[in-house]
C-alpha positions as CSV (number, residue, x, y, z in Angstrom):
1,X,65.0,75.3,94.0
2,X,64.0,73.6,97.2
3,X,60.6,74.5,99.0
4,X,63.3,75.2,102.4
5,X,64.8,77.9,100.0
6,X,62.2,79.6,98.2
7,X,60.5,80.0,101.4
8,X,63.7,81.8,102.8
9,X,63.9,83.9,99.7
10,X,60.6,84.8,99.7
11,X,60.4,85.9,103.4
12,X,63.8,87.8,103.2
13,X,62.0,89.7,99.9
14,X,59.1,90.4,102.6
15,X,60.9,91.8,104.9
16,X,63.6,93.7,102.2
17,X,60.3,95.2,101.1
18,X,58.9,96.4,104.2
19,X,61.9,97.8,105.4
20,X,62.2,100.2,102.0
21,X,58.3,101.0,102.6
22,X,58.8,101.8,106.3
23,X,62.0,104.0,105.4
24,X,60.4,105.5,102.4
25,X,57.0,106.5,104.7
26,X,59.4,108.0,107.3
27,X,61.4,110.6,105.3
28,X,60.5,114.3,105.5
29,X,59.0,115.2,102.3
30,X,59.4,118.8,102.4
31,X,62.3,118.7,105.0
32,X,64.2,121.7,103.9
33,X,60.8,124.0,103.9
34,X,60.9,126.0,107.1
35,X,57.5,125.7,108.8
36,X,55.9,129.3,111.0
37,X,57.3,129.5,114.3
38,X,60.9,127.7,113.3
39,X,63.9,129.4,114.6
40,X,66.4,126.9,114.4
41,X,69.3,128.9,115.8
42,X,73.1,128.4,115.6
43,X,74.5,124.7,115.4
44,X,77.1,123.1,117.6
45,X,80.9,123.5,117.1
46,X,82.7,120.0,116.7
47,X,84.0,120.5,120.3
48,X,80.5,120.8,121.5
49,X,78.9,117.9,119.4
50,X,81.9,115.5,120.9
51,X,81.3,117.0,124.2
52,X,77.4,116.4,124.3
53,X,77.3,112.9,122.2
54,X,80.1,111.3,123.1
55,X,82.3,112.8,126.2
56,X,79.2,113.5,128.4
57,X,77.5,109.5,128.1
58,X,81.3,107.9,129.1
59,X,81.8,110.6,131.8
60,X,78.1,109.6,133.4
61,X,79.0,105.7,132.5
62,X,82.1,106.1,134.8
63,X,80.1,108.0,137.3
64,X,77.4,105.3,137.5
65,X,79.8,102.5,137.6
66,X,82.0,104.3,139.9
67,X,79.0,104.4,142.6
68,X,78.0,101.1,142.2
69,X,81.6,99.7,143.0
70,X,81.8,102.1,146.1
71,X,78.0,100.4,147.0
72,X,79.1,97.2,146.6
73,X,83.0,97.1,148.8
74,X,80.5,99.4,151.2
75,X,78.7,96.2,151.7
76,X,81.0,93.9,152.4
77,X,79.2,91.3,150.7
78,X,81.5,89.0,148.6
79,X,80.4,88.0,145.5
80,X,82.2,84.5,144.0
C-alpha cells in the first residue's frame, strides 16, 4: 500500500472514529425518564406537523421572495 493511501485510510479512520464518539457523547442516556417539572403535553396531528415544518417555511420563502421582486421592478434599476 502506498504512503498517499495509508495516509487517506488512516485519516478517513480518524474522522469515522470521531464522528461515532461525538454521536455516541450526544445521545440521551436516560431519554425516556421523565425529569420534575416535565409536562410534555399532546403532540402534533400530521396536518399540523406538515403545516409547521414544511407548509409554513415555503409560504414565508414566497413571501420573502415575493417582496424582494416588488423592491427590485420598484426601482427601476435594470440588472444585466
Amino acid at each position: 500500500m502506498s504512503n498517499k493511501v495509508r495516509k487517506n485510510a488512516v485519516r478517513a479512520g480518524a474522522v469515522v472514529a470521531a464522528t461515532t464518539a461525538m454521536v455516541l457523547m450526544s445521545s440521551p442516556a436516560f431519554g425516556l425518564t421523565p425529569d420534575d417539572g416535565d409536562d410534555p403535553g399532546p403532540g402534533l396531528s400530521v396536518a399540523a406537523t406538515l403545516g409547521l415544518y414544511v407548509v409554513t417555511p415555503i409560504v414565508l420563502f414566497l413571501v420573502i421572495a415575493g417582496l424582494v421582486i416588488v423592491g427590485d421592478k420598484k426601482s427601476g434599476k435594470q440588472t444585466d
